[in-house]
Backbone as CSV, one residue per row, in Angstrom:
resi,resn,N_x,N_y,N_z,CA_x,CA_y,CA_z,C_x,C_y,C_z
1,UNK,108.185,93.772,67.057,108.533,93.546,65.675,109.387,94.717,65.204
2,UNK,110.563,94.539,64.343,111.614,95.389,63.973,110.840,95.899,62.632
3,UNK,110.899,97.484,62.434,110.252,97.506,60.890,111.549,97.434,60.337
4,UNK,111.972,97.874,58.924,113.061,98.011,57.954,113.712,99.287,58.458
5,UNK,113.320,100.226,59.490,114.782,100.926,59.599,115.528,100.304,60.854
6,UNK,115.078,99.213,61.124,115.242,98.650,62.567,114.828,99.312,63.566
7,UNK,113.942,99.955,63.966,113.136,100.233,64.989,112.186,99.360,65.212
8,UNK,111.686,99.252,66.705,111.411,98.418,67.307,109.927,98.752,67.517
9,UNK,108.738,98.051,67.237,107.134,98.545,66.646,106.572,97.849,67.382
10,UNK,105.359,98.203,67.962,104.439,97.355,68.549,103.472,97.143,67.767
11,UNK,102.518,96.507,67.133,101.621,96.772,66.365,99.894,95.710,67.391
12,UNK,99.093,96.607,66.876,97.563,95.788,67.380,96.583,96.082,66.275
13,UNK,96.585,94.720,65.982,95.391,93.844,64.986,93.925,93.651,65.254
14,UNK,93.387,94.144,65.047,91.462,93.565,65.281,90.958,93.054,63.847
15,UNK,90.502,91.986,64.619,89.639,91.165,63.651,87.863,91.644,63.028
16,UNK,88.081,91.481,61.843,86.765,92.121,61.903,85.375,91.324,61.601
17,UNK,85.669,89.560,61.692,84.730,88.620,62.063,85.534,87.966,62.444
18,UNK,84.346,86.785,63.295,85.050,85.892,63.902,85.951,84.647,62.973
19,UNK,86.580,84.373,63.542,87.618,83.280,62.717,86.860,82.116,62.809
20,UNK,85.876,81.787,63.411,84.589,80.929,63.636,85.392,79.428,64.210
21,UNK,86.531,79.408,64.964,86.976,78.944,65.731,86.258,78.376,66.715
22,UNK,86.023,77.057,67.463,85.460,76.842,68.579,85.825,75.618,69.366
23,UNK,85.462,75.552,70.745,86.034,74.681,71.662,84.563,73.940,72.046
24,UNK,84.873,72.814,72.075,83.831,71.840,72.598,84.018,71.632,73.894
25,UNK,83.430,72.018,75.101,83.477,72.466,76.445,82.877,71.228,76.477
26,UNK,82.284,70.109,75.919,81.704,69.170,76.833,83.115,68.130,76.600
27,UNK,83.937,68.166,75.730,85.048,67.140,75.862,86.626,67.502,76.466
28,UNK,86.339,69.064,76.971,87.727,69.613,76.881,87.937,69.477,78.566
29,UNK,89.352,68.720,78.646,89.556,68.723,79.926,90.451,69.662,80.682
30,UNK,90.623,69.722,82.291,90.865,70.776,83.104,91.819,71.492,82.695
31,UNK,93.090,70.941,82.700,94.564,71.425,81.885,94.211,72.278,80.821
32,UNK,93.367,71.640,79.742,93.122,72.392,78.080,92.293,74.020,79.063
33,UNK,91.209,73.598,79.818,90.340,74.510,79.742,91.095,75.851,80.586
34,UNK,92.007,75.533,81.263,92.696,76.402,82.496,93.452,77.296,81.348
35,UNK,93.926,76.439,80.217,95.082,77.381,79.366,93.872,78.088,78.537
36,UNK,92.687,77.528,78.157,91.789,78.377,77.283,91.282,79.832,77.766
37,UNK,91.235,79.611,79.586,90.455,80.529,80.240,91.812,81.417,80.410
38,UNK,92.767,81.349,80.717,94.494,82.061,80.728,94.557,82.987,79.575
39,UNK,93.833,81.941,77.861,94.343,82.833,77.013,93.515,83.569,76.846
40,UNK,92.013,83.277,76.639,91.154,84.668,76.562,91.293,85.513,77.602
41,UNK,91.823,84.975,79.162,92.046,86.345,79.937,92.963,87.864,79.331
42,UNK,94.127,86.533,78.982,95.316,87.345,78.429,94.602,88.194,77.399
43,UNK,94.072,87.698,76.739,93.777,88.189,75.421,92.846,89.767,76.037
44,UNK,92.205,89.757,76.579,90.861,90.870,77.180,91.585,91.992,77.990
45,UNK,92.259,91.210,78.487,93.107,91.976,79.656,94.311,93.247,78.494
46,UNK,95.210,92.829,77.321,95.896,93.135,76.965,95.138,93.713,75.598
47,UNK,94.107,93.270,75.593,93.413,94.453,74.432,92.497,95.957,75.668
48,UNK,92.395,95.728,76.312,91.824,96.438,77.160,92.644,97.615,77.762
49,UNK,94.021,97.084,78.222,95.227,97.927,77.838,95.418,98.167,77.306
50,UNK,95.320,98.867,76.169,95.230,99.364,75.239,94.707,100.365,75.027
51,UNK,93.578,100.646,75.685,92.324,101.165,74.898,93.106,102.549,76.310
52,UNK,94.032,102.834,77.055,93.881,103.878,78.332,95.509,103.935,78.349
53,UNK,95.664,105.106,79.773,97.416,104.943,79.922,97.790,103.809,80.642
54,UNK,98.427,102.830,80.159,98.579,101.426,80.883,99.386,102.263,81.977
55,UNK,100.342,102.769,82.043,101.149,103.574,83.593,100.213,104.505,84.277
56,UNK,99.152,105.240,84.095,98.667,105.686,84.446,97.140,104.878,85.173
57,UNK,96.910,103.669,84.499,96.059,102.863,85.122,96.544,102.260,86.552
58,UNK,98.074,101.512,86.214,99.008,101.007,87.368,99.399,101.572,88.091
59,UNK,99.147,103.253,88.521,99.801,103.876,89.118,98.424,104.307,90.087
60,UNK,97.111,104.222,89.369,95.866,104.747,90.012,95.843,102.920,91.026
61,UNK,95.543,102.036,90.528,95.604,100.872,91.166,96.793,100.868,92.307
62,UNK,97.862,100.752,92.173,98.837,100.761,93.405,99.752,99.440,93.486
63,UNK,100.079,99.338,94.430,100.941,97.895,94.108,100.136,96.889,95.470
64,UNK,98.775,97.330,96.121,98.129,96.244,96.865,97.600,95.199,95.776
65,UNK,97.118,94.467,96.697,96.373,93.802,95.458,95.063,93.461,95.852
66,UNK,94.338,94.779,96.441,92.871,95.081,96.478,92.273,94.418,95.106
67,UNK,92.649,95.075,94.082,91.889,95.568,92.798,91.971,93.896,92.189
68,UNK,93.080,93.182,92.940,92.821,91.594,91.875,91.845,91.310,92.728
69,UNK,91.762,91.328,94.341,90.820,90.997,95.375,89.222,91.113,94.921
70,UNK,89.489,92.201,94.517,88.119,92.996,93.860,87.160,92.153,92.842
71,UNK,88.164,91.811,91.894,87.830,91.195,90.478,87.541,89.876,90.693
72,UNK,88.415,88.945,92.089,88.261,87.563,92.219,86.617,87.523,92.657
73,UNK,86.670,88.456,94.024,85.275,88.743,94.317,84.107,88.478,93.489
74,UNK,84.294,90.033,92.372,82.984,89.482,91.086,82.994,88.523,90.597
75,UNK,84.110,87.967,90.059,83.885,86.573,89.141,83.525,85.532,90.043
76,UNK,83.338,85.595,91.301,82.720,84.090,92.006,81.021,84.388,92.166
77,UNK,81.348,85.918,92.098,79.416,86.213,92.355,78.773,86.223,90.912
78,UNK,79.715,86.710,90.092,78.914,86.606,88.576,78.763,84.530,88.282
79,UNK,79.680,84.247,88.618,79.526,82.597,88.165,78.151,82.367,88.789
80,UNK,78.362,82.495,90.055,77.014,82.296,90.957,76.086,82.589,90.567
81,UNK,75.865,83.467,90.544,74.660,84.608,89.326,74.882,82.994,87.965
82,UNK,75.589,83.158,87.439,75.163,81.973,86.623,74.553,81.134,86.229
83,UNK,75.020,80.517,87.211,74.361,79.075,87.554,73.101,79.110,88.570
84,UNK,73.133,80.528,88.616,71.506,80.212,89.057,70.849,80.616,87.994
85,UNK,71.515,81.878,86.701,70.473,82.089,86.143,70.432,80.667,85.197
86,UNK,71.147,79.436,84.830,71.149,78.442,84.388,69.849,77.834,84.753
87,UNK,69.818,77.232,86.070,68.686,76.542,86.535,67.644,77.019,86.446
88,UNK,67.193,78.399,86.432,66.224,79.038,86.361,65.906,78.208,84.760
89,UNK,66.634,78.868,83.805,66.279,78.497,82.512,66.135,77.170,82.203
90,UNK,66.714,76.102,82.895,66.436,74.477,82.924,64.851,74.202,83.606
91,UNK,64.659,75.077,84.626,63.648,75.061,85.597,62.264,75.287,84.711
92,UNK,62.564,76.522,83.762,61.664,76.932,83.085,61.187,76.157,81.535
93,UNK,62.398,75.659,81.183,61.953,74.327,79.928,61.135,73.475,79.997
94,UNK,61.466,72.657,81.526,60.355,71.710,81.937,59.199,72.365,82.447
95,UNK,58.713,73.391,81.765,57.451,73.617,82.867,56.208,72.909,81.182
């Protein structure tokens, strides 16, 4: 964004409640949900950058791509972890 002397500004916004926005996951299909899961990535990923030296993060990481390797890794064991801790809690309703 250009301010009024024409310089060129980045600016970052935080919300300070939720916009109480929501997605109905039992009707939303693959396409919708792939761009939903894209934008909150985007969204986490680029507030998170933020918060450190984004060149100095990319420069400790490298240009392999261990560190996405890394992350694909957890997110299949945290899902997992999931859906078991799911059933557990389905398991435990019917008792």
């Amino acid at each position: 964004m250009k301010s009024k002397d024409g310089r060129k500004r980045s600016y970052y916004v935080r919300q300070l409640w939720d916009g109480k926005a929501s997605i109905d996951l039992e009707e939303i299909d693959a396409d919708s949900l792939q761009a939903l899961g894209s934008a909150c990535g985007w969204t986490l990923a680029h507030a998170h950058a933020r918060t450190g030296d984004r060149f100095a993060i990319a420069g400790y990481l490298g240009k392999s791509d261990a560190f996405d390797r890394a992350v694909a890794r957890f997110a299949r064991a945290y899902a997992d972890q999931n859906d078991a801790d799911y059933r557990t809690f389905l398991e435990t309703l019917s008792l």
